[in-house]
Every structure is written in structure tokens, then in C-alpha cells.
KOLGUGU-8114 format. One record per atom (N, C-alpha, C): x, y, z; residue in one letter. Coordinates in steps of 0.2 Angstrom, whole numbers, padded with zeros to 4 digits, always signed. Each point is the difference from the previous one (the first is absolute). Example, Ala and Ser with C-alpha at 12.3 -4.5 7.8 and 13.67 -1.06 7.14 Angstrom:
BEGIN
+0066-0028+0039A -0004+0006+0000A +0004+0006+0000A -0002+0005-0004S +0004+0006+0001S -0004+0005+0003S 
This chain:
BEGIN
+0180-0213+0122X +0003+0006+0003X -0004+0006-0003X +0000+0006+0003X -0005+0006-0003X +0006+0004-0005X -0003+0001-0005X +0007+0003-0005X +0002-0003-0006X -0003-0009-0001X +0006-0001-0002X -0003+0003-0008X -0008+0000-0001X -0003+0002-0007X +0004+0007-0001X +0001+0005+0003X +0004+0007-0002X +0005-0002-0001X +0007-0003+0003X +0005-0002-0003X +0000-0003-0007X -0006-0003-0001X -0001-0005-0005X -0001+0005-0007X -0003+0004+0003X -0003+0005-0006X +0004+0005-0003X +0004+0000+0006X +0008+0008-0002X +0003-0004-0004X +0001-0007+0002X +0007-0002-0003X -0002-0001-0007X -0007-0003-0001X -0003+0000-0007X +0001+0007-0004X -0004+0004+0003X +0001+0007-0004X +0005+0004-0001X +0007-0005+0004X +0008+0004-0002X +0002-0005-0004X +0000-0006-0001X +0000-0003-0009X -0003+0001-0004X -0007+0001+0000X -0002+0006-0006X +0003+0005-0003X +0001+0003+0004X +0002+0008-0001X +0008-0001-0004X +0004-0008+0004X +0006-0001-0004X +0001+0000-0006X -0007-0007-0004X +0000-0001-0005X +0001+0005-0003X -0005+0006+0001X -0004+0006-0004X +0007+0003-0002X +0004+0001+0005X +0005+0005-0001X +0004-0005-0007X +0003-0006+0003X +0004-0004-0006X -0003+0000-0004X -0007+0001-0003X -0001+0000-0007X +0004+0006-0002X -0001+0000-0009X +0005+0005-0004X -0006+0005-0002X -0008-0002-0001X -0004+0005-0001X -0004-0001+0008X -0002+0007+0002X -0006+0001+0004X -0005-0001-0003X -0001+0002-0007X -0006+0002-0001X -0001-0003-0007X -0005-0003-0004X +0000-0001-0007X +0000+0008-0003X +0001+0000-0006X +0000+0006-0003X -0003+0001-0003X -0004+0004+0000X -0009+0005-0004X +0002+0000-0007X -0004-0004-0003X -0001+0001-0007X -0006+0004-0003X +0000+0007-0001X -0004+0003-0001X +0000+0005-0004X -0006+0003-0003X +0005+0006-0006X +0005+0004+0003X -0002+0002+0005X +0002+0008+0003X +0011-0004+0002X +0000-0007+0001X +0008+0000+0001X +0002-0002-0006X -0002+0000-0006X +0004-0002-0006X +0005+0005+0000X +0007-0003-0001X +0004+0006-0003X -0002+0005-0006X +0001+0006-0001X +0000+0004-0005X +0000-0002-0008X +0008-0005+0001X +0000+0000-0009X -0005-0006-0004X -0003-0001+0005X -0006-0005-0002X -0004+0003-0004X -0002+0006+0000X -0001+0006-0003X -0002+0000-0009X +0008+0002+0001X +0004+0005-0006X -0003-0006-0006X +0000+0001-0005X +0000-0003-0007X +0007-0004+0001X +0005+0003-0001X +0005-0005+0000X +0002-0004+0004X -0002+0000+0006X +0001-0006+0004X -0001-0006-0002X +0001-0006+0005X +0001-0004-0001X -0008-0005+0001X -0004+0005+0007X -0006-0004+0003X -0005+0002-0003X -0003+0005-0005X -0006+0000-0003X +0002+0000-0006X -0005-0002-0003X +0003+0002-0009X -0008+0005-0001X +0002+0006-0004X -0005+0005-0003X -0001-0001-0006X -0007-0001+0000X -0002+0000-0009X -0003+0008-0001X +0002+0000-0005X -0001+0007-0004X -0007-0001+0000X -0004+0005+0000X -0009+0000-0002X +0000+0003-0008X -0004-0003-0002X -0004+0002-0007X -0004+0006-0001X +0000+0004-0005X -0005+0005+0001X -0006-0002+0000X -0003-0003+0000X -0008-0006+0000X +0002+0003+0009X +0003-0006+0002X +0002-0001+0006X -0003+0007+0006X +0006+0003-0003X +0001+0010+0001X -0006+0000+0002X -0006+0003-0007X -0005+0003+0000X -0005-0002+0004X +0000-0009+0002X -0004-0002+0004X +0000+0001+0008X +0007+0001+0003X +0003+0001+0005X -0003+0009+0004X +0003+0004-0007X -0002+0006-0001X -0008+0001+0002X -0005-0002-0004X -0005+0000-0001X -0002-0001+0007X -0001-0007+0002X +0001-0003+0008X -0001+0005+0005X +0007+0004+0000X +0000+0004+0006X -0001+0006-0002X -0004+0002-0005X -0004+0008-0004X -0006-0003+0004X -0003-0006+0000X -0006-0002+0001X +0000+0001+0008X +0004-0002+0002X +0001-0001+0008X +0000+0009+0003X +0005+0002-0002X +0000+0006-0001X -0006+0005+0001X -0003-0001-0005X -0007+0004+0000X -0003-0005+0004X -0003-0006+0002X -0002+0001+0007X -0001+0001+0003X +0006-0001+0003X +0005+0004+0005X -0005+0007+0001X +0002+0006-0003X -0002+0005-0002X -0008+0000+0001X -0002-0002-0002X -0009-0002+0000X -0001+0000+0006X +0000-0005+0004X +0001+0000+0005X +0001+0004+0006X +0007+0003-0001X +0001+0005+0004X -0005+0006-0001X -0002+0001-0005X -0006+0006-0001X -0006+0001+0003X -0002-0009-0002X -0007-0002+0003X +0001+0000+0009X +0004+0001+0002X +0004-0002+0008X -0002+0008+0001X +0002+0003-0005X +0000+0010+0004X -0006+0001-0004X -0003+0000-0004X -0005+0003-0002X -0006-0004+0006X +0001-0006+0002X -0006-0001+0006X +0000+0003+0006X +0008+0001+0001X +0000+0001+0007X -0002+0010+0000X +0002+0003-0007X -0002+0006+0001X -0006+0001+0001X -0005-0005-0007X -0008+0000+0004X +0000-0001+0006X +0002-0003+0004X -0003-0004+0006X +0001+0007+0006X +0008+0003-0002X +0000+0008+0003X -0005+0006-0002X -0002+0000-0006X -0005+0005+0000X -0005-0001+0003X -0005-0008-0001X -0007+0000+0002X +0002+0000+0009X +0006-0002+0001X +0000-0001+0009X +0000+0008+0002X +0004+0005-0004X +0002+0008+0001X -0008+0001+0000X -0005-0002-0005X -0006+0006-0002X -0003-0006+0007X -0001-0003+0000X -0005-0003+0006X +0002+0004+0007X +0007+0000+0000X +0002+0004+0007X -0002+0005-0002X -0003+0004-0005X +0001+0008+0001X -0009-0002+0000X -0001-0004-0003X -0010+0001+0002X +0001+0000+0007X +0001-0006+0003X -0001-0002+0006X +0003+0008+0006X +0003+0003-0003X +0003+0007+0004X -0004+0004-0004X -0004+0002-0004X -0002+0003+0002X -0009+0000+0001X -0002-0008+0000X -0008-0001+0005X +0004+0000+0008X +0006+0000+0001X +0002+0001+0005X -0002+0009+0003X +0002+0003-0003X +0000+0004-0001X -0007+0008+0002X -0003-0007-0006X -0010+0003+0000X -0001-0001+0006X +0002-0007+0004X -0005-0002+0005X +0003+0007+0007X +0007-0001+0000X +0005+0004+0006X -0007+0007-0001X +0002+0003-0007X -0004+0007-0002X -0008-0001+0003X -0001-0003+0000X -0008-0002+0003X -0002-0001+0007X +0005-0004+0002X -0001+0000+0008X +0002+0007+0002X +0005+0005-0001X +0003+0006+0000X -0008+0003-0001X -0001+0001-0005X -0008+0003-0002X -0004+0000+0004X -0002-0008+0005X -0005+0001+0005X +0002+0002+0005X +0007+0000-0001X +0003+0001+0007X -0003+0010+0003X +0003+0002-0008X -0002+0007+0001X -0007+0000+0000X -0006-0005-0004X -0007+0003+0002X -0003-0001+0006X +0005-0004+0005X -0004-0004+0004X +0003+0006+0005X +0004+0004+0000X +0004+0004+0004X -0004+0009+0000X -0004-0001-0009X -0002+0005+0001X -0008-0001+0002X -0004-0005-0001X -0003-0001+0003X -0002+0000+0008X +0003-0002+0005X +0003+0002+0004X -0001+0006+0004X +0003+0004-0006X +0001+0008+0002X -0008+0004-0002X -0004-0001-0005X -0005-0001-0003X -0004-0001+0007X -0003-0006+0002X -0003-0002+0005X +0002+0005+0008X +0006+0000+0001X +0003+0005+0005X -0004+0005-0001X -0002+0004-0006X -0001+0008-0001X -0008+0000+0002X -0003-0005-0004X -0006-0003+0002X -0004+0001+0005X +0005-0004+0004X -0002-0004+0008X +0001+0010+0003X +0006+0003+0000X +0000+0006+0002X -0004+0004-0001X -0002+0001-0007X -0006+0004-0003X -0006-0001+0006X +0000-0007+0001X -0008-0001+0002X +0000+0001+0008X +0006-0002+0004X +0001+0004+0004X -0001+0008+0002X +0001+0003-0006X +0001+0007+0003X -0008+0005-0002X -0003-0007-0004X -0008+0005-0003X -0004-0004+0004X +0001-0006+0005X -0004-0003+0005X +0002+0007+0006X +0005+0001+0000X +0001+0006+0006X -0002+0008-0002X -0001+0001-0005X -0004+0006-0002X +0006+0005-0003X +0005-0002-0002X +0006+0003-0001X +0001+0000-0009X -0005+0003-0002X -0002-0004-0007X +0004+0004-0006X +0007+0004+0003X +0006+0004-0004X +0005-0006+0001X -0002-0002+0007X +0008-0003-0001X -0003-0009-0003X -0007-0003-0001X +0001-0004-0005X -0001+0001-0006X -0003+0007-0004X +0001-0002-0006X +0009+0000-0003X +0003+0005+0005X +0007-0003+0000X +0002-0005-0002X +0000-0004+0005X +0001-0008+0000X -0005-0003-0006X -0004+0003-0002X -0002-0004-0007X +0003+0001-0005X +0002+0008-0002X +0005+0004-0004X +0005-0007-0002X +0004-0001+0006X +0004-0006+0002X +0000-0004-0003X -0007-0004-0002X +0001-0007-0002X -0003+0002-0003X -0002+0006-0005X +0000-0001-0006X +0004+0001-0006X +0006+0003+0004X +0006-0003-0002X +0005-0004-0002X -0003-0004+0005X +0004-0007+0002X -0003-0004-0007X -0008+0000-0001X -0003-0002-0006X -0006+0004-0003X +0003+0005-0004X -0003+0006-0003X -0007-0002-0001X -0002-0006-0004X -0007-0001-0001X -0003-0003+0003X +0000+0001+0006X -0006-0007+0005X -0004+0003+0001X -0007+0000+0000X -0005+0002+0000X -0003+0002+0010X +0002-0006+0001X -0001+0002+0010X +0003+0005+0001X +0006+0000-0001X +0006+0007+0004X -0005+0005-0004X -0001-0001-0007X -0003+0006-0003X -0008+0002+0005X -0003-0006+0000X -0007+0001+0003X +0001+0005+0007X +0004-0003+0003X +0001+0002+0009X +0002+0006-0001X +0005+0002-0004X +0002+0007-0003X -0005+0006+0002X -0003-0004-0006X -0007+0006-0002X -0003+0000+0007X -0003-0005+0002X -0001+0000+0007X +0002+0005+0006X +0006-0001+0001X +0002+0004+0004X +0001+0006-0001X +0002+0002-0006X -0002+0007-0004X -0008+0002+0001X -0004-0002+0001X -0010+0002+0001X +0002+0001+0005X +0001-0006+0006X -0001+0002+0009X +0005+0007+0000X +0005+0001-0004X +0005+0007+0003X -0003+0005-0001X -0004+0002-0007X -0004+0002-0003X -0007+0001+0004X -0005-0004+0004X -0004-0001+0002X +0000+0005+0007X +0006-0004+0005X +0001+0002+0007X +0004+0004+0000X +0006+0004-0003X +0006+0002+0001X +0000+0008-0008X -0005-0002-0002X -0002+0006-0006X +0008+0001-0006X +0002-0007+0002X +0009+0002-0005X +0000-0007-0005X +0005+0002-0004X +0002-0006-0005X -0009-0002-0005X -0005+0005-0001X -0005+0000-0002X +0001-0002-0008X +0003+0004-0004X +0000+0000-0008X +0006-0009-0002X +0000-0001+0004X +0005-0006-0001X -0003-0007+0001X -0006+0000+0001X -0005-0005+0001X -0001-0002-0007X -0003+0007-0002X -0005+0001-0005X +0004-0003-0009X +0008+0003+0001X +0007-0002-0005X -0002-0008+0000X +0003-0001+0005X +0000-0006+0001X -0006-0004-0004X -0007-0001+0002X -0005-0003-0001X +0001+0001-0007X +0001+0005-0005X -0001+0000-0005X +0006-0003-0005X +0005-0001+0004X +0005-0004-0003X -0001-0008+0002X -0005+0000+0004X -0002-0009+0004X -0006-0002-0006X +0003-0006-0004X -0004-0001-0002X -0003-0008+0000X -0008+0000-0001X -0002-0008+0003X -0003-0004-0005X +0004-0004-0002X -0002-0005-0006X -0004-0004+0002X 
């Protein structure tokens, strides 16, 4: 018949459980330092007996733990004296590293600005040479004026300069004595 193992198994595991209860201990009892009674202790008790130490004894025991002691101590030094190194050379390497960081940032920034005034430079240029191709030879030495601002010593802004200062000079009878400055502050290595 279907079942009869499960009845078979309850009724076993309800006489188990009966023994367990009629016994007088549950459990055996832990013999361990931490359940000794207290007066196991004391000198006077009855569970240990304490021998007095000798001064010999004393100064070895003493000595022992001065040794262990300073260790100890040693140790804990060599433990902060590393880790303090190991913080300064990590702090100075992050401060190098921040500031090649820094050079490089400052550098891109630098081209950023020459490539910006270059740019402006070549603008002035290009307009200069448009307005002396059209015979308009005030408003480029203008625009030369311009970029040689942008970069005071370039010798083309300078040459065109003078340039369009002759043609003003030549066709238009103005801007005559500022050719002449100029050339003699243009000098050709």
C-alpha cells in the first residue's frame, strides 16, 4: 500500500525525539577555558595551585616582554615610516605628473592661440593683397598695418607694407615719407 514508508518514518522520528527528551542531559557539557568557574582562578582555591616566581624567573619573563615590546614598536614604525614614504613619492609623482599635465594643457592653449592668430595674420594678408591687386593701395597697406601687428616682425607683412606705401606714393602722391622710415628700419641679413 502507498504510505506505508511515511508512517514508518513519523512513527520512528516520534521515538527519537522521546528518548532525547527522557534523557537528563541534552547536551554533553563544554569543557573549555572560557566555562571554568571563576574560583579556579584565585590562589586559594582548590583547582590550581600557584607557584610564586623567583626573581631570576621575574627578570626573564620581564626581559621577554621588553623584547617583544620593542618589537612590537619597531614594527609599528617601520609600518608608518613606509607607508609615509610610499605617500610622499605617490604625492610628488602626482604633482609631477599634474604639472607635465599642465605644460602640455599650456601648450595646446599656445598653439591654439598661434594657430588662431595666424589665421588672423594670413586674413590681413589675403585682404591686403586683395585691395593692392585692385589699386586701392591705402586701404592695403592698412590691412598690412594689421598683421603686422598680429606679428610685429614678419618680414612679408613688412615687405608688402613698404610696397603699398611706393604704389600710394607713386599713383596717389600720399603716404610718401613712410616708405622711406620703414626701408630703413627693414633690415636684410
Amino acid at each position: 500500500m502507498a504510505g506505508e514508508g511515511f508512517a514508518r518514518h513519523g512513527s520512528t522520528s516520534l521515538n527519537e525525539n522521546r528518548k532525547l527528551i527522557k534523557r537528563r542531559k541534552l547536551f554533553d557539557k563544554e569543557r573549555s577555558f572560557l566555562n571554568l568557574k571563576n574560583k579556579v582562578f584565585h590562589k586559594d582555591s582548590e583547582g590550581i595551585a600557584l607557584k610564586s616566581l623567583s626573581k631570576k624567573e621575574r627578570r626573564h619573563y620581564r626581559a621577554k616582554t621588553k623584547r617583544s615590546y620593542a618589537k612590537d614598536i619597531f614594527y609599528t614604525r617601520l609600518i608608518v615610516i613606509i607607508g609615509i614614504t610610499l605617500f610622499v613619492i605617490m604625492s610628488f609623482s602626482l604633482y609631477l605628473n599634474t604639472s607635465k599635465r599642465e605644460l602640455v594643457i599650456e601648450g595646446h592653449q599656445q598653439t591654439a592661440r598661434t594657430t588662431k592668430r595666424l589665421k588672423e595674420y594670413n586674413y590681413y594678408i589675403n585682404s591686403g593683397d586683395a585691395w593692392y591687386n585692385q589699386k586701392k593701395y591705402y586701404n592695403a597697406a592698412f590691412q598690412y598695418r594689421l598683421a603686422l601687428e598680429v606679428f610685429p616682425k614678419d618680414s612679408i607683412a613688412l615687405e608688402k607694407l613698404i610696397q603699398a606705401y611706393d604704389a600710394n606714393c607713386f599713383y596717389d602722391q600720399r603716404n610718401c615719407g613712410k616708405s622711406e622710415a620703414l626701408m630703413t628700419s627693414f633690415h636684410v641679413n
